[in-house]
Kinemage of the C-alpha trace (Angstrom):
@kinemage 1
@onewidth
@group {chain A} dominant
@subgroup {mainchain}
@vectorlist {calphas} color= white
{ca unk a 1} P 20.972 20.534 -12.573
{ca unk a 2} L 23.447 17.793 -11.417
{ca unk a 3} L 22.668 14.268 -11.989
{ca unk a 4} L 20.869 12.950 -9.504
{ca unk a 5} L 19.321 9.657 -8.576
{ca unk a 6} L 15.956 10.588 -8.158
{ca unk a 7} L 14.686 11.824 -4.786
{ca unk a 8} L 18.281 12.589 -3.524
{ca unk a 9} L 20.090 15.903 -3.912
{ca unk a 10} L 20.706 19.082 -1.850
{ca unk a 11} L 17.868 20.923 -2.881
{ca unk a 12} L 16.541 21.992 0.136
{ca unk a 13} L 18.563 23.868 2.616
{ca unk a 14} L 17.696 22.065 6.117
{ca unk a 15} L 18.445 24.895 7.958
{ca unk a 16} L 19.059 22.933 10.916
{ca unk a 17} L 19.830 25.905 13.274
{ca unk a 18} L 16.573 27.284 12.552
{ca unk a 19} L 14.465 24.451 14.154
{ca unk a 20} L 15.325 25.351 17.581
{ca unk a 21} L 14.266 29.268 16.765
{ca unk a 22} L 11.096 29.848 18.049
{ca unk a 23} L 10.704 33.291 16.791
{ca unk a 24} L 12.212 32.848 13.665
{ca unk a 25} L 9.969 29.493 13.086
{ca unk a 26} L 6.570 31.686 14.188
{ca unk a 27} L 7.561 34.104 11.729
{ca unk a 28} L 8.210 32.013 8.551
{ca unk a 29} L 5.239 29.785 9.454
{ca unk a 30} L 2.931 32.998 9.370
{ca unk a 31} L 4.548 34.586 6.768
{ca unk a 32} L 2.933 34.823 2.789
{ca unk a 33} L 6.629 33.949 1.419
{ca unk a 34} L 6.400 30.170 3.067
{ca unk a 35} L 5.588 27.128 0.892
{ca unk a 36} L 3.580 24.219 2.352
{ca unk a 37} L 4.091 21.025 1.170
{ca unk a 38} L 0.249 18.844 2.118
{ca unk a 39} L 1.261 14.812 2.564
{ca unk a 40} L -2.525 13.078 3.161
{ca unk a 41} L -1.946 9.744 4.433
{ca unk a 42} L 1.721 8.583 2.153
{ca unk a 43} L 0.565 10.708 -0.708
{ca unk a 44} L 1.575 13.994 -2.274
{ca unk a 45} L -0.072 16.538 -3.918
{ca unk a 46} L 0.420 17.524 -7.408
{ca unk a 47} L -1.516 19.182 -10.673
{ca unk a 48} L -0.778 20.001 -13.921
{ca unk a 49} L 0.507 18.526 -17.322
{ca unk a 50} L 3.298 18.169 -16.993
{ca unk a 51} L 2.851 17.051 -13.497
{ca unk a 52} L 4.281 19.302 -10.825
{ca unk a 53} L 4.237 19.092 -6.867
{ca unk a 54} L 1.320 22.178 -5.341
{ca unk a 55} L 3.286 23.604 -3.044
{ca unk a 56} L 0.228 25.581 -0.469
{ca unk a 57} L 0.503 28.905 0.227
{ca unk a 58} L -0.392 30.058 4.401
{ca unk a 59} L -3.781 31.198 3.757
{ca unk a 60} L -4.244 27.608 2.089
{ca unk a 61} L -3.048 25.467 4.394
{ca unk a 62} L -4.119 27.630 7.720
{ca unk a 63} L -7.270 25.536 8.179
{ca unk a 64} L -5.613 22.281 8.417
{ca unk a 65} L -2.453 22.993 10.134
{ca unk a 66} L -1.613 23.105 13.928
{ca unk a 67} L 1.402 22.973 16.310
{ca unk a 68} L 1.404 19.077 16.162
{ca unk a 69} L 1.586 18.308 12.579
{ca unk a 70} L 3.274 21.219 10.387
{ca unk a 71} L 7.039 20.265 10.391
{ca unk a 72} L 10.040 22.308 9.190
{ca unk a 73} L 11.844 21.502 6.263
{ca unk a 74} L 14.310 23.870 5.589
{ca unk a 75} L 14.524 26.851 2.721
{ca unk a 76} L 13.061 25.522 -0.915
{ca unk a 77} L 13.992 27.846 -3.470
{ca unk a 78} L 14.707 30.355 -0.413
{ca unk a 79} L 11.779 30.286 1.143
{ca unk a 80} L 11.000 28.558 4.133
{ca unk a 81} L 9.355 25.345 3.629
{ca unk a 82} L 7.181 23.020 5.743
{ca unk a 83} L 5.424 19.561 5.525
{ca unk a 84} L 1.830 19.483 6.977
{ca unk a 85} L 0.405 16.297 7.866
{ca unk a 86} L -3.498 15.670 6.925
{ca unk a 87} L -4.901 12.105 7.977
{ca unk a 88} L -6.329 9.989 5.422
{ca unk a 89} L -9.418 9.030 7.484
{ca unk a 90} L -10.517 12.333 6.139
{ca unk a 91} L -11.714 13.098 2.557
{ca unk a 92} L -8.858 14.617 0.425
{ca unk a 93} L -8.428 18.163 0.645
{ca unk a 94} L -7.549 20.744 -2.390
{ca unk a 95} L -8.559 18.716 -4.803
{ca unk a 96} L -9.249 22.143 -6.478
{ca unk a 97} L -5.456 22.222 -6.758
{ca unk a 98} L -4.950 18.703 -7.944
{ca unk a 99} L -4.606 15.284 -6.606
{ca unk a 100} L -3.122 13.261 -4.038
{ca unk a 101} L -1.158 10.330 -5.708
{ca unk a 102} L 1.538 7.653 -4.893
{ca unk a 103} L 5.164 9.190 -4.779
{ca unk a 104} L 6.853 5.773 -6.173
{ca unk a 105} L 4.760 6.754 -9.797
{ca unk a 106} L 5.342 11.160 -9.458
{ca unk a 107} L 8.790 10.794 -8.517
{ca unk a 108} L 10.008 10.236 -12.120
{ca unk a 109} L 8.050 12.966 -13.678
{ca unk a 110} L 8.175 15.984 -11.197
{ca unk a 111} L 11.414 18.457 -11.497
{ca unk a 112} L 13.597 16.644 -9.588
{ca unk a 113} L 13.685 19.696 -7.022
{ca unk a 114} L 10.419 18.815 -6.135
{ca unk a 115} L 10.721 15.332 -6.124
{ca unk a 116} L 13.177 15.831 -3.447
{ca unk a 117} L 11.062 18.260 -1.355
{ca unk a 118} L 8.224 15.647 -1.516
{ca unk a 119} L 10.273 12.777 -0.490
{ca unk a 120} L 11.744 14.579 2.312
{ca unk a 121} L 8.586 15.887 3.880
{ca unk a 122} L 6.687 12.329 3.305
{ca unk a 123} L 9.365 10.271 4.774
{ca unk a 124} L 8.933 12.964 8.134
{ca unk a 125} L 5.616 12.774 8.228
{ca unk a 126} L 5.516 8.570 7.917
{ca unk a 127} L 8.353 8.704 10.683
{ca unk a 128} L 5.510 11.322 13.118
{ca unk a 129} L 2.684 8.048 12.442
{ca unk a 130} L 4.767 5.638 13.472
{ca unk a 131} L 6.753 7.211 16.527
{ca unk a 132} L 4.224 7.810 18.608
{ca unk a 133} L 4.940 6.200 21.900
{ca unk a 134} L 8.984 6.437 23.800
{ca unk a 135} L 10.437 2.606 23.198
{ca unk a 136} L 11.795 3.618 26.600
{ca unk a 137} L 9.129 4.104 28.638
{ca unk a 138} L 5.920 3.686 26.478
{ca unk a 139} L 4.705 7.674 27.248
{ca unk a 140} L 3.048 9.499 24.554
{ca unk a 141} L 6.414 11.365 22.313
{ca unk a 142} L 5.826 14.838 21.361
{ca unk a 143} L 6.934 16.872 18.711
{ca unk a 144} L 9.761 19.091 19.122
{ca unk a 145} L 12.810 20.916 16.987
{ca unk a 146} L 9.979 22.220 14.613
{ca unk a 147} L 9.139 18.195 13.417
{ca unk a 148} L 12.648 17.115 13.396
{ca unk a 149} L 12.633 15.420 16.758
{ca unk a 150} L 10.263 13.981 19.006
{ca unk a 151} L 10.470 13.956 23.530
{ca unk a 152} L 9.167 11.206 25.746
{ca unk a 153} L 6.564 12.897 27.701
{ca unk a 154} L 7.332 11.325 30.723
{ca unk a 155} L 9.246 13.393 33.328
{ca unk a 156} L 11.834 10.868 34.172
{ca unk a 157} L 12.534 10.333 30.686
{ca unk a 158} L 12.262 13.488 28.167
{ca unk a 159} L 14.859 10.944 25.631
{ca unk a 160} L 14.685 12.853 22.069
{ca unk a 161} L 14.032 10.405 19.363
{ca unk a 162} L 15.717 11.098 15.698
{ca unk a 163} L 14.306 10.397 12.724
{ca unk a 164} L 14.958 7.032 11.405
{ca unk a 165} L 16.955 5.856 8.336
{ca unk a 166} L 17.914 2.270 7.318
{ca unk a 167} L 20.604 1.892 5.614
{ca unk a 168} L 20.385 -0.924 2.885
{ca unk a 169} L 22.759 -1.945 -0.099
{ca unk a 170} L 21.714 -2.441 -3.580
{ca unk a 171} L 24.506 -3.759 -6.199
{ca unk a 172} L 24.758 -4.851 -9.917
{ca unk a 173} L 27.336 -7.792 -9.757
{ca unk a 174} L 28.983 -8.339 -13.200
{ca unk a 175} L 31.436 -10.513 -14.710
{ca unk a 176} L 32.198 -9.303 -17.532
{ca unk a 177} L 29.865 -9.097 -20.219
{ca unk a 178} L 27.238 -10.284 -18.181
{ca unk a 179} L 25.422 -9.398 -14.495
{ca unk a 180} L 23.389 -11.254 -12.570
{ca unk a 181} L 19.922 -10.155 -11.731
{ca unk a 182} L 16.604 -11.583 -9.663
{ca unk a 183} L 13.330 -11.432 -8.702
{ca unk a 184} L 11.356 -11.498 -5.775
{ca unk a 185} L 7.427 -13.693 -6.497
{ca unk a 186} L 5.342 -10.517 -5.838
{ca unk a 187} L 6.843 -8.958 -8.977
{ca unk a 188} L 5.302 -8.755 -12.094
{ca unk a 189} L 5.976 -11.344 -14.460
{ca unk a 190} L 9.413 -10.902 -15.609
{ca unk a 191} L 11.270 -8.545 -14.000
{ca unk a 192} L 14.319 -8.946 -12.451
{ca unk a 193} L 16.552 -6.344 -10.399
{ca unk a 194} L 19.602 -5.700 -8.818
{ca unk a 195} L 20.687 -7.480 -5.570
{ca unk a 196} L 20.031 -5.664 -2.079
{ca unk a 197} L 19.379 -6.103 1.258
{ca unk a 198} L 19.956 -4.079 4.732
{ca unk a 199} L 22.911 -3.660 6.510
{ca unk a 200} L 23.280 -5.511 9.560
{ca unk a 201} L 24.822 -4.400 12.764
{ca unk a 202} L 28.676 -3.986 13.262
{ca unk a 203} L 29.021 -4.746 9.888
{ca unk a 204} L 30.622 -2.833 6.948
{ca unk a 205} L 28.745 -1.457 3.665
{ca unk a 206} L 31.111 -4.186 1.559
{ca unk a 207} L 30.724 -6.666 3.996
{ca unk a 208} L 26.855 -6.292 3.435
{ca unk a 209} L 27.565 -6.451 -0.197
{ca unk a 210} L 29.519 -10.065 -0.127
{ca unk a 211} L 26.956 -10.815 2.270
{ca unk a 212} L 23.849 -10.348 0.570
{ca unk a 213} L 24.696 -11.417 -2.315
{ca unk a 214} L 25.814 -14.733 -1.325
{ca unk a 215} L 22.626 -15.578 0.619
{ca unk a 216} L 20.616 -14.669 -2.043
{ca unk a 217} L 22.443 -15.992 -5.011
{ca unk a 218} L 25.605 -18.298 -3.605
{ca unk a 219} L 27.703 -16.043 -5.941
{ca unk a 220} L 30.993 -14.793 -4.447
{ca unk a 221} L 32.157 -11.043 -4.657
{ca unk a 222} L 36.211 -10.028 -4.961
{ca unk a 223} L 36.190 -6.123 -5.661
{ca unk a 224} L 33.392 -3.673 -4.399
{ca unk a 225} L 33.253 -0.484 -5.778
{ca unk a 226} L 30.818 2.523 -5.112
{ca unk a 227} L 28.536 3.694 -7.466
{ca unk a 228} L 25.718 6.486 -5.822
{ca unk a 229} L 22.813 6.494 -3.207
{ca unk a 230} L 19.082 7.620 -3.134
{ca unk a 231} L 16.755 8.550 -0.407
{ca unk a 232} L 14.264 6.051 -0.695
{ca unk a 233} L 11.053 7.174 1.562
{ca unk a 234} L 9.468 4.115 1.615
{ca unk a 235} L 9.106 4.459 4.554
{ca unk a 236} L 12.949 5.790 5.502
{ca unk a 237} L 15.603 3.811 3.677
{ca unk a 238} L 18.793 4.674 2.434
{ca unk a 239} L 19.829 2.606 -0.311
{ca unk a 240} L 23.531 2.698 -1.048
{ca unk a 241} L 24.202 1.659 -4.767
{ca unk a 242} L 27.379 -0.353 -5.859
{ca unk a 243} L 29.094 -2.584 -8.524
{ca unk a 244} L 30.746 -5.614 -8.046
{ca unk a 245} L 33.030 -8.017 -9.687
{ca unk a 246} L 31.893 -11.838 -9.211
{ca unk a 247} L 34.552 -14.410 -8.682
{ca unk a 248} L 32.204 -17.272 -9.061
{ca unk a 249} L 29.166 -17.939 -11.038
{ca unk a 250} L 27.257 -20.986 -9.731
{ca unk a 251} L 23.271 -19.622 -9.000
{ca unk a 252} L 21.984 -21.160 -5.962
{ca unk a 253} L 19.006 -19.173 -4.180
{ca unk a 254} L 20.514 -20.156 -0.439
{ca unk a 255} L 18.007 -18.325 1.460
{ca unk a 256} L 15.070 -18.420 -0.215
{ca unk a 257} L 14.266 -14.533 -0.497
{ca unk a 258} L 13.966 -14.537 -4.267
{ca unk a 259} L 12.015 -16.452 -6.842
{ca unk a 260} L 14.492 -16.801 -9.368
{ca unk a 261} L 18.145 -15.115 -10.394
{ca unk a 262} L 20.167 -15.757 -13.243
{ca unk a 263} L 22.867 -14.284 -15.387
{ca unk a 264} L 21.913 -11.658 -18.526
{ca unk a 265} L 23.754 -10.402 -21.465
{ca unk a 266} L 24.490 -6.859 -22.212
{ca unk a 267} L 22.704 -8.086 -25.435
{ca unk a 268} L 19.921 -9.692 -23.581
{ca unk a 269} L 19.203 -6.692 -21.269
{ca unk a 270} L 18.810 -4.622 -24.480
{ca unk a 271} L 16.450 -6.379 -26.232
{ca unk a 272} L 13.523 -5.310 -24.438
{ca unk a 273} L 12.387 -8.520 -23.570
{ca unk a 274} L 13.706 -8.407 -19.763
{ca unk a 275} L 11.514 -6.684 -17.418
{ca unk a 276} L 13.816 -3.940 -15.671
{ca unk a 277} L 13.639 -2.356 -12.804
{ca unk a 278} L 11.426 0.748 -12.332
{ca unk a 279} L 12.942 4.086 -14.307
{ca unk a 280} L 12.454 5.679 -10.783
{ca unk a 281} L 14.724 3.587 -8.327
{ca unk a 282} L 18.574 3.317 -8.284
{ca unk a 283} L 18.310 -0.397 -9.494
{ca unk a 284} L 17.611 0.400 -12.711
{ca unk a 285} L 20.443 3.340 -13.031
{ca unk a 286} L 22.396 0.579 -11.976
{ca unk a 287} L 21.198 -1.967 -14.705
{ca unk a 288} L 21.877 1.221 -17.116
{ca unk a 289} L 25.561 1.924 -16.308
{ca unk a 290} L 26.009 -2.015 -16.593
{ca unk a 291} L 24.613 -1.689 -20.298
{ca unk a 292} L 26.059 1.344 -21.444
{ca unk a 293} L 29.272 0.711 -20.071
{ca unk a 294} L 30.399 -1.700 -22.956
């Protein structure tokens, strides 16, 4: 496989001209081919050692699955694949099959096929919970487009609502042999991470770049370069990963946001005794190219 950041890559193929295909849809969702990926609550379901995402088969799934919350993915492996919804107010289901865990701690040990697929149908399920009402109109919204889109309900309205992705940046700013890195007070005692933030209307990804970094550190950027992005379902960002060369190097934590940031060696960031970013997240891929890049 390519190298991906994890959760990102084109493993799935979203089919999108097969969510308006009724008959097509009724026939993969019935047939014994389809995989069914089971979100409870944020969580996904895997089993195994090593770990591995339980994708359901129909008969598995029929009991829990209805018109409103089974939502096309795309093809997985060419099959058709959908994400079923199950509320947490209920006990865990399949547990027969495995368990329902977090998918910041599965994402680095599933296949990173799967870690894709799971990411993909948890950030579309989150997106169902918490677009439940038009911001138009305040009717009920209702599915449509398989899961990809949800209607007003109201007559006058019918506005389709998209699912929603928020584009943030996340950047290692070096000078040389050195980068800077912070840390936010609800971390663990320390770690430090890359510098990020979300884009802000009418502005530009290296705009947000200078931006951010100079609210949250005082440092100056000059060149902005672009390194990779990663899906990051948490609920529906899109963090877009780049490296930057500071032309100052004065620390001053103007707005407040972070706890502490200061500038680390190559050497220092190798000795193990900085607390880096999880193994999981783009940050720390980012913190990796800075040290192996010597």
């Amino acid at each position: 496989m390519e190298d991906h950041n994890v959760f990102a890559g084109a493993f799935v193929d979203r089919n999108g001209e097969r969510r308006k295909d009724p008959d097509w849809l009724a026939e993969a969702v019935s047939s014994d081919e389809t995989c069914f990926v089971p979100v409870w609550g944020d969580r996904c379901l895997v089993g195994g050692d090593p770990p591995r995402a339980i994708l359901l088969s129909r008969a598995e799934i029929s009991p829990f699955a209805n018109a409103d919350n089974v939502i096309f993915l795309g093809l997985f492996r060419n099959q058709p694949a959908f994400a079923v919804a199950l509320s947490s107010s209920n006990e865990a289901p399949f547990t027969d099959r495995g368990e329902f865990k977090d998918l910041r701690f599965i994402g680095t040990v599933l296949p990173l096929d799967e870690a894709n697929l799971a990411a993909h149908a948890r950030a579309l399920v989150l997106w169902h919970s918490a677009t439940l009402y038009c911001g138009k109109y305040g009717s009920a919204s209702q599915p449509d487009a398989s899961g990809n889109v949800r209607r007003c309900s109201n007559a006058d309205c019918g506005t389709e609502i998209f699912p929603r992705t928020d584009p943030a940046i996340i950047v290692l700013v070096a000078d040389g042999d050195r980068c800077v890195l912070g840390r936010q007070p609800s971390w663990p005692e320390g770690r430090y991470s890359t510098i990020a933030g979300f884009v802000e209307p009418g502005e530009s990804l290296e705009d947000a770049v200078r931006r951010e970094v100079y609210e949250e550190t005082n440092i100056r950027v000059g060149a902005v370069h672009y390194h990779s992005s990663q899906p990051w379902p948490f609920p529906s960002a899109l963090m877009l990963g780049f490296t930057a060369e500071a032309i100052s190097d004065d620390i001053v934590l103007n707005d407040g946001e972070l706890e502490d940031a200061r500038w680390f060696t190559r050497e220092e960031l190798r000795s193990g005794n900085v607390g880096l970013p999880f193994r999981i997240s783009i940050a720390r891929r980012l913190v990796d190219h800075f040290i192996n890049d010597a």
